[in-house]
C-alpha positions as a Markdown table, in Angstrom:
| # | Residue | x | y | z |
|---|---|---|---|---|
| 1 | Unk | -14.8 | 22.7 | 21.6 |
| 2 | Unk | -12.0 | 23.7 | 19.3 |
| 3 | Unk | -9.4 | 20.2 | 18.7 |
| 4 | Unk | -6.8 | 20.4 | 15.9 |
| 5 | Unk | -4.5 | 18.2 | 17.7 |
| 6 | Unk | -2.3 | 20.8 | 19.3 |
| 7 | Unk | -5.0 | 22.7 | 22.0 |
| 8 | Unk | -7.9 | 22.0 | 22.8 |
| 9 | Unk | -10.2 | 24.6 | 24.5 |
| 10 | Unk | -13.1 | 23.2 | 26.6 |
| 11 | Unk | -15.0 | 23.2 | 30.1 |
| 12 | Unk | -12.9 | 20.4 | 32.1 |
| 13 | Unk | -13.4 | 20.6 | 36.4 |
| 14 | Unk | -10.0 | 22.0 | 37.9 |
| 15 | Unk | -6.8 | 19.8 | 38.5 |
| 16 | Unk | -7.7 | 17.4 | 36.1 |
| 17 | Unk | -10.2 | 15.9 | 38.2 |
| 18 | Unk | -12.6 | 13.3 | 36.1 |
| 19 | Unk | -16.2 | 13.9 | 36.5 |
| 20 | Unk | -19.6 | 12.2 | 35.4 |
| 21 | Unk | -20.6 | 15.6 | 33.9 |
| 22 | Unk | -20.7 | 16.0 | 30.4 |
| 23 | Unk | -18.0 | 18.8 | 29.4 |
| 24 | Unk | -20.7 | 20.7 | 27.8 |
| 25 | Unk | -22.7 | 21.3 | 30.7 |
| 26 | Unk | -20.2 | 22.6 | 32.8 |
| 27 | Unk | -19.6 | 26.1 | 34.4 |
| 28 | Unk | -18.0 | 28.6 | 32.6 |
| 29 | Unk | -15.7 | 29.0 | 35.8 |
| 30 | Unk | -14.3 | 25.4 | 35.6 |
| 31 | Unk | -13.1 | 26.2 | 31.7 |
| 32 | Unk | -9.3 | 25.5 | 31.2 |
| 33 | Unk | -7.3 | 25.4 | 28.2 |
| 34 | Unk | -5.7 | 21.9 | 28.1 |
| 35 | Unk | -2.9 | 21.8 | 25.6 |
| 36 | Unk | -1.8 | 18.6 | 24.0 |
| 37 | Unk | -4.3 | 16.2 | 25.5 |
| 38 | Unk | -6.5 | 13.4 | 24.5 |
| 39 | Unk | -10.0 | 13.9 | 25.4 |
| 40 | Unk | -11.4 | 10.3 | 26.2 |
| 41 | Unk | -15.2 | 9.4 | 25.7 |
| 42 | Unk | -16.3 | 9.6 | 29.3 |
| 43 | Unk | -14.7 | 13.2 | 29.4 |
| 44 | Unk | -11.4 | 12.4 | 30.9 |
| 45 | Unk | -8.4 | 14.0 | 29.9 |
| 46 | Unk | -4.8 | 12.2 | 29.1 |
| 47 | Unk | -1.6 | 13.8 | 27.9 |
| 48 | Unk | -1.0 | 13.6 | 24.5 |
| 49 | Unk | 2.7 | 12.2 | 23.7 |
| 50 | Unk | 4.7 | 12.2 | 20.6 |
| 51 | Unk | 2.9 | 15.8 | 19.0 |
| 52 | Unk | 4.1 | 19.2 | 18.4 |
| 53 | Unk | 2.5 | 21.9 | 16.3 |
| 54 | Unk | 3.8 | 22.0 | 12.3 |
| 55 | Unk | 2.9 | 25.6 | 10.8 |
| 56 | Unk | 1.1 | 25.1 | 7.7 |
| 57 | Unk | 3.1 | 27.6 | 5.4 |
| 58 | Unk | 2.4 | 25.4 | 2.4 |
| 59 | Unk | 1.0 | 27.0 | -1.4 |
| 60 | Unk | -2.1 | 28.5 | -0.6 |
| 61 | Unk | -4.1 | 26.6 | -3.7 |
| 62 | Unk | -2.4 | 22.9 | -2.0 |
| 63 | Unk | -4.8 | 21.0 | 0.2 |
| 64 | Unk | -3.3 | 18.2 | 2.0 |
| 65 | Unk | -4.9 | 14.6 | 1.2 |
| 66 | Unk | -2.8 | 12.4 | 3.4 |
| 67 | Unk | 0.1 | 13.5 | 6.4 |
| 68 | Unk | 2.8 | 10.7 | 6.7 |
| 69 | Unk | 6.3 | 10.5 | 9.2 |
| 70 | Unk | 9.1 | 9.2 | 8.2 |
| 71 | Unk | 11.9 | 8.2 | 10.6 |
| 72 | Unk | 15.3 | 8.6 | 8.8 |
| 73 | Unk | 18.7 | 6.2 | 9.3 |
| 74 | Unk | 20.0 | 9.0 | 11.4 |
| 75 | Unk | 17.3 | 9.2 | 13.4 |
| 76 | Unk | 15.2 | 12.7 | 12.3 |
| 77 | Unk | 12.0 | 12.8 | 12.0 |
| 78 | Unk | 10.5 | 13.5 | 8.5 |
| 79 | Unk | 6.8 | 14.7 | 7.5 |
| 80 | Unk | 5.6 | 14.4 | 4.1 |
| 81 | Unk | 2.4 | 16.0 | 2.8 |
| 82 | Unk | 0.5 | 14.3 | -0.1 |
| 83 | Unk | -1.4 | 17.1 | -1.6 |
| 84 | Unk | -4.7 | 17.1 | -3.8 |
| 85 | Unk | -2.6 | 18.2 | -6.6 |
| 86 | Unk | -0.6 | 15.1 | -7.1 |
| 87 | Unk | 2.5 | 17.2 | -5.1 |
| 88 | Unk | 4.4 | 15.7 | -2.5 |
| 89 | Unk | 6.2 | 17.9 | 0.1 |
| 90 | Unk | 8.6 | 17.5 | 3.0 |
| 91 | Unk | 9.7 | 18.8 | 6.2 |
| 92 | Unk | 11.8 | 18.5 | 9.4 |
| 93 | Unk | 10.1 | 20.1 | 12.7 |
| 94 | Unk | 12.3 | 23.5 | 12.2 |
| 95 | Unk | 12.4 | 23.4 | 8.5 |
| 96 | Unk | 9.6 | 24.7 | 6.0 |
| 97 | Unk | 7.8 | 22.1 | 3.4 |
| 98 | Unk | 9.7 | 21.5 | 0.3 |
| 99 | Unk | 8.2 | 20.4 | -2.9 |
| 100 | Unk | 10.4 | 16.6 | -3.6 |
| 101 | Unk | 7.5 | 15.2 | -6.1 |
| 102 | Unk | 5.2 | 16.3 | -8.6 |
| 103 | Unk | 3.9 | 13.4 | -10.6 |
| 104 | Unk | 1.3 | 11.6 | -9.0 |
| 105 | Unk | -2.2 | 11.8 | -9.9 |
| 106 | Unk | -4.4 | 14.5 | -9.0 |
| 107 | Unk | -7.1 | 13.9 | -6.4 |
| 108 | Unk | -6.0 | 9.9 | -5.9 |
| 109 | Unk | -6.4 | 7.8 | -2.9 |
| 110 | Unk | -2.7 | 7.4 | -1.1 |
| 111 | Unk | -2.0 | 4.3 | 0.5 |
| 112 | Unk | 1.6 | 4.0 | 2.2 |
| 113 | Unk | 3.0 | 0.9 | 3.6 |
| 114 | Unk | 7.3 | 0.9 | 5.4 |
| 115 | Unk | 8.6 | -2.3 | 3.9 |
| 116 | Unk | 12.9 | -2.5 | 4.5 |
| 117 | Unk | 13.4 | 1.2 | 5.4 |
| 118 | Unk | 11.6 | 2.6 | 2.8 |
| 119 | Unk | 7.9 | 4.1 | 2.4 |
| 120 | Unk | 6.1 | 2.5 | -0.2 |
| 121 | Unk | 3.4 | 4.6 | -1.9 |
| 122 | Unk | 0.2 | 3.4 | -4.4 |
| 123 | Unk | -2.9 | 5.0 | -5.2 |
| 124 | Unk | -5.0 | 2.3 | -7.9 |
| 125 | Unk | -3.6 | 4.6 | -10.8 |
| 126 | Unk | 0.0 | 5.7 | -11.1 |
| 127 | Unk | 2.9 | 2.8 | -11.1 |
| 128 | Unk | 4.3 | 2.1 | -7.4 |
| 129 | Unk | 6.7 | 4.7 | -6.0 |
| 130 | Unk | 9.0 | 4.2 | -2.9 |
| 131 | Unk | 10.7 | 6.8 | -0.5 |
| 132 | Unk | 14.2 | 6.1 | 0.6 |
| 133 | Unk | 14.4 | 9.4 | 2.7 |
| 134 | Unk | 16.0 | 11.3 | -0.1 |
| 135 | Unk | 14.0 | 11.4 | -2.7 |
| 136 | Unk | 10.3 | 9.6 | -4.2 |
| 137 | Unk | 11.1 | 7.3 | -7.3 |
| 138 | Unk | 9.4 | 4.8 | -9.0 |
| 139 | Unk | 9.9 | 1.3 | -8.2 |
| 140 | Unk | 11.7 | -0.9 | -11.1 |
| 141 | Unk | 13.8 | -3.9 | -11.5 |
| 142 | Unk | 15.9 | -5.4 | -14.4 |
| 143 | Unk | 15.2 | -9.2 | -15.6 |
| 144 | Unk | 18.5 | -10.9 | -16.2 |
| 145 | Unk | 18.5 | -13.0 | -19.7 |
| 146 | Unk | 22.2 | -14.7 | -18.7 |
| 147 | Unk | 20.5 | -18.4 | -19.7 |
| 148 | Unk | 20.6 | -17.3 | -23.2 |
| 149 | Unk | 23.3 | -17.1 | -25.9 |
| 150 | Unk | 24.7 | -13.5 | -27.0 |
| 151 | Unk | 27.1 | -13.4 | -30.2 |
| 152 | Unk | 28.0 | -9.6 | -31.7 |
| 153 | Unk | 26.4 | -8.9 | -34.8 |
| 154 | Unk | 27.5 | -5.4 | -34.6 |
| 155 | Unk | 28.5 | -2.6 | -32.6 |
| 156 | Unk | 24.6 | -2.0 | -32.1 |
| 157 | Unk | 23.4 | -5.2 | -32.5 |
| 158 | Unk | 23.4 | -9.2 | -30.9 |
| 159 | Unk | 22.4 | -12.0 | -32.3 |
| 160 | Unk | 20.4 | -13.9 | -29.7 |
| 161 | Unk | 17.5 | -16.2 | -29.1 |
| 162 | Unk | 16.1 | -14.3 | -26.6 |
| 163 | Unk | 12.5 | -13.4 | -26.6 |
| 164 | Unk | 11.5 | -10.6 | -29.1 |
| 165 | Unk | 8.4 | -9.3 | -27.1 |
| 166 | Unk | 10.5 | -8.7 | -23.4 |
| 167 | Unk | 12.3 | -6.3 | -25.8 |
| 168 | Unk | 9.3 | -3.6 | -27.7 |
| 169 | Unk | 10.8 | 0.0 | -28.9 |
| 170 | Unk | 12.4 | 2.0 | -26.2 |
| 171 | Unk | 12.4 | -0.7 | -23.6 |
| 172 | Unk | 16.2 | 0.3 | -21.4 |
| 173 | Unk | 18.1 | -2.4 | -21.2 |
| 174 | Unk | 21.7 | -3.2 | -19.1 |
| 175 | Unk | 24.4 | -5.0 | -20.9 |
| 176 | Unk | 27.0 | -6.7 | -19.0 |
| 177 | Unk | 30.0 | -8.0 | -21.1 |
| 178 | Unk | 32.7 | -10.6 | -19.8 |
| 179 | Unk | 34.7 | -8.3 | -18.3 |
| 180 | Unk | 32.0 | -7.3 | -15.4 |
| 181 | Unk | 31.8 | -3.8 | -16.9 |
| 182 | Unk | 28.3 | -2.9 | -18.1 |
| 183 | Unk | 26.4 | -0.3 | -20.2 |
| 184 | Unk | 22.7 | 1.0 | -20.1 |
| 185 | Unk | 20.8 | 1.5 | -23.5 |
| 186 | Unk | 17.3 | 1.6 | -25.3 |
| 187 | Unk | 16.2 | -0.8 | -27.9 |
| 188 | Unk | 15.6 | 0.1 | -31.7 |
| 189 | Unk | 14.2 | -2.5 | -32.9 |
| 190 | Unk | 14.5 | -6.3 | -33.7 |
| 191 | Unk | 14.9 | -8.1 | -36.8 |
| 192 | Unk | 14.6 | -11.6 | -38.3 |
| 193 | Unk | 18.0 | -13.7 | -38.0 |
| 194 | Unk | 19.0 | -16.5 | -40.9 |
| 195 | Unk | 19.4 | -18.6 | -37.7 |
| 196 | Unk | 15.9 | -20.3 | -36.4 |
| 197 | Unk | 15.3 | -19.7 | -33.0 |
| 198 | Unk | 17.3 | -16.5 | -33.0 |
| 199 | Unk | 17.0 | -12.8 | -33.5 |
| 200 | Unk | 19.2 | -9.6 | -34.3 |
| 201 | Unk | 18.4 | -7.3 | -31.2 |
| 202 | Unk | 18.8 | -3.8 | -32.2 |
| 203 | Unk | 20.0 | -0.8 | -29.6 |
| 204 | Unk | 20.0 | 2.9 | -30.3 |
| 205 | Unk | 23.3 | 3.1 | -28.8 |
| 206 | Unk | 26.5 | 1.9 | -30.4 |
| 207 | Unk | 27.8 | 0.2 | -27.5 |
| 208 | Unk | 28.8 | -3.5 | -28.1 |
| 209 | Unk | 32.6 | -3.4 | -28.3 |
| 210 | Unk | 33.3 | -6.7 | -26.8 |
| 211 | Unk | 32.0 | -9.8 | -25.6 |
| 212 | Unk | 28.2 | -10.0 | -24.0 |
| 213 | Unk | 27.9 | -12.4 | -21.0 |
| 214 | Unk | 23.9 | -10.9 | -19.9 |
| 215 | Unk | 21.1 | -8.4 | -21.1 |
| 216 | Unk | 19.0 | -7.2 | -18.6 |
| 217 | Unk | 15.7 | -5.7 | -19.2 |
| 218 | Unk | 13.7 | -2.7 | -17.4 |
| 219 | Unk | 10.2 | -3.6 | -15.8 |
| 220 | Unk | 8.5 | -1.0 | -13.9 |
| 221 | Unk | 6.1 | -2.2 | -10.8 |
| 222 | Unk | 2.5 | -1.6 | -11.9 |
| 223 | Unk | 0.1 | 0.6 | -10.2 |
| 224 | Unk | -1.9 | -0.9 | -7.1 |
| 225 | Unk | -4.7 | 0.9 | -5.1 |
| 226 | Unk | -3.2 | -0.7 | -2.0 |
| 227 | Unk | 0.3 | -2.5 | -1.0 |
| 228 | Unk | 1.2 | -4.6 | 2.4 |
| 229 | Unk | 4.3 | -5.6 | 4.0 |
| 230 | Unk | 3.9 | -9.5 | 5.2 |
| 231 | Unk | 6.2 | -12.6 | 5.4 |
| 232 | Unk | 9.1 | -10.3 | 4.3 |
| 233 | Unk | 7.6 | -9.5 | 1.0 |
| 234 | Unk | 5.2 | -6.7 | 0.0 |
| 235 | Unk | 1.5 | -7.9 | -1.2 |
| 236 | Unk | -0.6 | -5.9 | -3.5 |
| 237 | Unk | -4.5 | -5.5 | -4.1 |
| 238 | Unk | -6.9 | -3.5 | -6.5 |
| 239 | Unk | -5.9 | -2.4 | -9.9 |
| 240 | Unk | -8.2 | 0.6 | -9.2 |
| 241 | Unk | -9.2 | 3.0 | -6.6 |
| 242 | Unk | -11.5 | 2.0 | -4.2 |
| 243 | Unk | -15.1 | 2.9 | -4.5 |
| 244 | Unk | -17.3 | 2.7 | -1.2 |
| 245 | Unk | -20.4 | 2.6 | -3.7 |
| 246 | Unk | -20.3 | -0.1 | -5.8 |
| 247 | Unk | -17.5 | -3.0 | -7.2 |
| 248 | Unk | -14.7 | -2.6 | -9.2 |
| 249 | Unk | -15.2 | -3.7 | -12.6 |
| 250 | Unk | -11.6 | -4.9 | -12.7 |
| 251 | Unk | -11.9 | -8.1 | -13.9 |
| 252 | Unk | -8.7 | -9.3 | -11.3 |
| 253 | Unk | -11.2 | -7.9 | -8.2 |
| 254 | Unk | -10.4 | -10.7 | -6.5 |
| 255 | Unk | -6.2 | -10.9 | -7.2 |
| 256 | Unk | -3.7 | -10.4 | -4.7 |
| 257 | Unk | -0.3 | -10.0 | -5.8 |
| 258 | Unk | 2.9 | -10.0 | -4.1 |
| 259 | Unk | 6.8 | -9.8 | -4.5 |
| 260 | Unk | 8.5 | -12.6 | -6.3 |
| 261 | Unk | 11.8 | -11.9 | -4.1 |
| 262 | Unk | 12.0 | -11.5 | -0.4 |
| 263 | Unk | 13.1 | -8.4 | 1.5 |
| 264 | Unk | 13.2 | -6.5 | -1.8 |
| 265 | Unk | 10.5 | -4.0 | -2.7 |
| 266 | Unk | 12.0 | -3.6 | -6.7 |
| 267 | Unk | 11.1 | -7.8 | -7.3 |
| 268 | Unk | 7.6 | -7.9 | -8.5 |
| 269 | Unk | 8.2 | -9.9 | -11.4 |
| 270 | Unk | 9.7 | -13.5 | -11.6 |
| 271 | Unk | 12.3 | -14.7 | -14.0 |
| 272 | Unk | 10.2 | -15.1 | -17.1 |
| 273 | Unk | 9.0 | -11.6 | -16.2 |
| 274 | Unk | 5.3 | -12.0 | -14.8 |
| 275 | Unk | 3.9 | -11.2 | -11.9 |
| 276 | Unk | 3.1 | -13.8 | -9.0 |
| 277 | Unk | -0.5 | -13.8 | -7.8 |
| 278 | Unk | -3.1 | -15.6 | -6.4 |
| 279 | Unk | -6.9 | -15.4 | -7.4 |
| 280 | Unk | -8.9 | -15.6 | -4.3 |
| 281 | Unk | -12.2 | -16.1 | -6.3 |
| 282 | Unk | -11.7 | -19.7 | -6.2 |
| 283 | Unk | -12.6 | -19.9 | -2.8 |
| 284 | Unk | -15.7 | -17.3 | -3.2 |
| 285 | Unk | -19.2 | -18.3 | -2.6 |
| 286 | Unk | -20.3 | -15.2 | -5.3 |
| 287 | Unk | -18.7 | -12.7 | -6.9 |
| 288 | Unk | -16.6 | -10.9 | -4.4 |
| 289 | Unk | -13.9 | -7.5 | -4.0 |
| 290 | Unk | -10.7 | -8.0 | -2.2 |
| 291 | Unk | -10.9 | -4.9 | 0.2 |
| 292 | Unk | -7.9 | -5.4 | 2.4 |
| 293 | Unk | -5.3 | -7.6 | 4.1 |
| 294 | Unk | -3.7 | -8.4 | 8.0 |
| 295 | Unk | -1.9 | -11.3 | 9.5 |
| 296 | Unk | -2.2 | -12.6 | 12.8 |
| 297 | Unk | 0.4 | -15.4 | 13.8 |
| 298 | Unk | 0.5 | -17.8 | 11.0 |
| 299 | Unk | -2.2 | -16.6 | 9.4 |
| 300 | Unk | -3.5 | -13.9 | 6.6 |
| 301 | Unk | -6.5 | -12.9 | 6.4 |
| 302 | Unk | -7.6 | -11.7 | 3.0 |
| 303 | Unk | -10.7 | -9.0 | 3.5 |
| 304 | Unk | -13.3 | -8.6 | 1.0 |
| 305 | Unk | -16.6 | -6.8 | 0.8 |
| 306 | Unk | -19.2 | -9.9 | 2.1 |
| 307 | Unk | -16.5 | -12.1 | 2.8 |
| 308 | Unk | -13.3 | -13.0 | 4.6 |
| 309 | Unk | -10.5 | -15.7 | 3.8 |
| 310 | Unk | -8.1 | -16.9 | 5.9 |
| 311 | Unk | -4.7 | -18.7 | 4.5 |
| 312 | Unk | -2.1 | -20.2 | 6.8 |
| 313 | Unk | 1.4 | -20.4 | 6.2 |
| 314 | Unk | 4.0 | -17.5 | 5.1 |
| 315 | Unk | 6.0 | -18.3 | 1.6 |
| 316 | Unk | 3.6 | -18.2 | -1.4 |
| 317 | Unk | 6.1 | -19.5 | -3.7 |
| 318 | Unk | 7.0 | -23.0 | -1.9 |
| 319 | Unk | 4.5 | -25.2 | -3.0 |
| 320 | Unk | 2.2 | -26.8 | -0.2 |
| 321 | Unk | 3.6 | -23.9 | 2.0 |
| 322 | Unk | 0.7 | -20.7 | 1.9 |
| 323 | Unk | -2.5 | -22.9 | 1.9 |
| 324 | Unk | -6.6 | -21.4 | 2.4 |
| 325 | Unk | -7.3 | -22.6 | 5.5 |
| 326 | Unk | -11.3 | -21.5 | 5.3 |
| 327 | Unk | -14.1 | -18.3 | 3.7 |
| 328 | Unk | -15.8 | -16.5 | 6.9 |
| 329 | Unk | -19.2 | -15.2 | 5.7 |
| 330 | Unk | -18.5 | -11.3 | 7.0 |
| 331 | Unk | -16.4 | -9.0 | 5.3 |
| 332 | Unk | -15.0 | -5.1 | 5.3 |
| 333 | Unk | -16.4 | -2.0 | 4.4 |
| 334 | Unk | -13.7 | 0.1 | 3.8 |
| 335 | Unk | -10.0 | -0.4 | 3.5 |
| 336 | Unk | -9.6 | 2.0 | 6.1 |
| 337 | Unk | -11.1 | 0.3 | 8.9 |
| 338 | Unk | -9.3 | -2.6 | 10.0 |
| 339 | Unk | -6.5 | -2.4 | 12.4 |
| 340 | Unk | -4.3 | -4.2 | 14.6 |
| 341 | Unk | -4.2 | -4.3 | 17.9 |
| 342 | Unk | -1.5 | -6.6 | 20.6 |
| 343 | Unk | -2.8 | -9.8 | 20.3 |
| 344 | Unk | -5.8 | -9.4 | 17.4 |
| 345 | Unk | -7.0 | -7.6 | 14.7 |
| 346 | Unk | -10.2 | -5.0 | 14.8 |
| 347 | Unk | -12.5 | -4.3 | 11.9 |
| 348 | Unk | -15.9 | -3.4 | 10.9 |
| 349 | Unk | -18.4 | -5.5 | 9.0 |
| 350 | Unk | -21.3 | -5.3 | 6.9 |
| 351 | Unk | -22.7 | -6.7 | 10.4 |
| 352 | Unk | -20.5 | -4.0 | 12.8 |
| 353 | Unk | -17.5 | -4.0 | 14.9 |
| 354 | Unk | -16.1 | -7.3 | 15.5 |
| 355 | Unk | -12.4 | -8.7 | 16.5 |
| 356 | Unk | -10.9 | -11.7 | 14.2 |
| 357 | Unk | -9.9 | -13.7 | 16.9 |
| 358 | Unk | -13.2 | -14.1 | 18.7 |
| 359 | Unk | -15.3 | -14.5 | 15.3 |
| 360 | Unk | -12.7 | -17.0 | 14.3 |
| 361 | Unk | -13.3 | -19.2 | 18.1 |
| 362 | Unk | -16.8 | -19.1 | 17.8 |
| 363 | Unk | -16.7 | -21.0 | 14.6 |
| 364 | Unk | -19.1 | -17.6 | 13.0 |
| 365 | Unk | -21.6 | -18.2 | 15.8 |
| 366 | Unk | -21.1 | -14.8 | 17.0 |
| 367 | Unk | -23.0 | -12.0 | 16.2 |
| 368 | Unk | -21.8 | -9.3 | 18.5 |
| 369 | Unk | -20.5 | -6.2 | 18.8 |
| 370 | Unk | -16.8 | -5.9 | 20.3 |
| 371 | Unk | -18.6 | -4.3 | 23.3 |
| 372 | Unk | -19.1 | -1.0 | 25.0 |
| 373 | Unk | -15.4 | 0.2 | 24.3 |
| 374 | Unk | -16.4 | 1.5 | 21.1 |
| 375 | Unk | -18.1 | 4.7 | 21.1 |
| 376 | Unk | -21.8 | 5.0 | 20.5 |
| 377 | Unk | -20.8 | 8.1 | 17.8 |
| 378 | Unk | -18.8 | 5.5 | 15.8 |
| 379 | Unk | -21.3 | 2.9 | 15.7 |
| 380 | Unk | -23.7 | 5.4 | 14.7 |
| 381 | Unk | -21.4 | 6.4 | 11.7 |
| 382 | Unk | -20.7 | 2.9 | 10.7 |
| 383 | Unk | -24.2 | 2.0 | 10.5 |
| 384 | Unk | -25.0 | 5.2 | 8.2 |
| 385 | Unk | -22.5 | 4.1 | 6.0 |
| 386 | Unk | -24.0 | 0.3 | 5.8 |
| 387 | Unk | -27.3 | 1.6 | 5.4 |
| 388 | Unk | -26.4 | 4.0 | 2.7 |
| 389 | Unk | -24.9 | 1.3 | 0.8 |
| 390 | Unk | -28.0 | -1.2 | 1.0 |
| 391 | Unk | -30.7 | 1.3 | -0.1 |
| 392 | Unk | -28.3 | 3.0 | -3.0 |
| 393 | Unk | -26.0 | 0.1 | -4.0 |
| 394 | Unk | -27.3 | -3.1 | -2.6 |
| 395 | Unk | -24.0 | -4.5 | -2.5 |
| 396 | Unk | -24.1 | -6.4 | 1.0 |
């Protein structure tokens, strides 16, 4: 049986007729070439909706890692190619792939969330890009200073009581003067000031030629192995790639962060300029690894190897608001495999495949599998992946 997604060449009975016969087994004379169809489990055939066949006419030394649409505000569809060279390309149905990216790290793990119109793009080791349909950019915001004082020292120089460490070498900064006009610069240093409490803030740029009103500093998004889109704000886990074969050894495992503003992918940091976070290994029995996220209704559920924690509520910065509800003894194998379906979310355990809902109503009593539905082939891979991570790793 031949299946790349476009034809698929096997022995099916004529007319589309099902039939309790294996496709293997039958007669040469029933073969038909069935062209964009989904072969189910029990050997029936469905048609295939939504694909068409992309010619692969990229570089021949670029391997695609990860294949991701992209539906534009004019309604086109867009394919981009993550590549094992750290290459991003791009493509319209009729169009050949274009190289738009070149910077990420070779061989990383690509995760890709859509948060307001934009793909958002992490792999555990370069800083957080985003994809506006244009072009790929890194994702950076500027942290207003307007509650402190700004007197002109010089025409590349402030006086100000601003804090000297927000402002190292090099860091850009925007300066907005009374007027409403502003500038973009770099800092060159900083200085002592006769004045206690303040400092001479230095720019490489001579570019104060009247009154300052606000200095705004540059802060790039940090890298995450994995990024969410929940309660209009974007939620981030793992400092590092994830590794099926033993724990992270970042000390922040257990850390999920997430945006400091609402329905804005640039507002990682808050006003003092740190990140906002929660550290789930409060609530941890023993040493844990956050592994993944979902939400269901009012409530997220936070997925880590062994365990599971559910929190209700949706704003993490009004106080009393996003609350842990209660720590489920099973947990998630692989980032990969969770998923959600109409009414509840599907993963797989340390103890098999299970639904959240149902473990969650049977107060952990149940030790089930989802049932039949899944396909004896996937069990059978699931359970050589658990079993290859007791007798090497021993970490469930």
């Amino acid at each position: 049986m031949k299946n790349n997604l476009q034809t698929v060449e096997l022995a099916f009975p004529k007319n589309m007729m099902s039939s309790s016969r294996s496709e293997f087994n039958m007669p040469t004379n029933f073969a038909k070439v069935v062209k964009n169809m989904i072969i189910h489990y029990s050997g029936a055939g469905s048609k295939r909706n939504g694909f068409s066949k992309l010619e692969y006419d990229l570089p021949a030394d670029e391997k695609i890692t990860k294949l991701q649409h992209y539906p534009t505000v004019n309604g086109d569809m867009q394919f981009l190619a993550f590549t094992q060279s750290g290459k991003v390309f791009r493509r319209l149905e009729n169009t050949q792939w274009s190289e738009i990216y070149s910077n990420i790290t070779e061989h990383s793990q690509i995760n890709i969330t859509m948060f307001a119109n934009k793909m958002i793009i992490a792999n555990g080791v370069d800083n957080l890009l985003s994809y506006d349909g244009v072009s790929v950019k890194q994702i950076s915001q500027y942290i207003s200073q307007k509650k402190f004082s700004f007197e002109i020292a010089s025409n590349s120089s402030l006086k100000t009581d601003v804090f000297a460490e927000n402002f190292p070498k090099d860091r850009k900064v925007k300066i907005k003067f009374t007027d409403n006009t502003q500038v973009e610069t770099t800092v060159s240093h900083t200085s002592a000031s006769l004045t206690d409490g303040f400092i001479i803030l230095h720019f490489n740029d001579e570019v104060i030629d009247k009154d300052v009103e606000d200095i705004s500093y540059k802060l790039i998004a940090p890298s995450f192995a994995r990024v969410y889109s929940a309660h209009d704000r974007l939620w981030a886990i793992g400092n590092k790639p994830f590794d099926l074969n033993k724990f992270s050894d970042d000390v922040d495992r257990t850390r999920v962060y997430y945006t400091d503003l609402t329905n804005d992918e640039t507002g990682w940091f808050d006003d003092e300029g740190n990140l906002s976070s929660i550290n789930l290994a409060d609530k941890m029995p023993e040493s844990e690894e956050l592994v993944s996220m979902a939400v269901k209704d009012n409530m997220t559920i936070f997925f880590c190897r062994n365990y599971s924690q559910v929190w209700v509520g949706t704003n993490p910065r009004a106080s009393g608001d996003f609350a842990w509800m209660k720590t489920l003894p099973i947990g998630l194998i692989h980032p990969e495999l969770v998923i959600s379906m109409p009414n509840d979310i599907g993963f797989f355990s340390q103890f098999g495949a299970r639904t959240f809902s149902r473990f969650l109503q049977t107060e952990q009593l149940d030790i089930a599998d989802m049932g039949s539905e899944i396909a004896t082939d996937i069990h059978s891979a699931i359970e050589k992946v658990r079993l290859s991570i007791k007798q090497n790793k021993n970490i469930h």
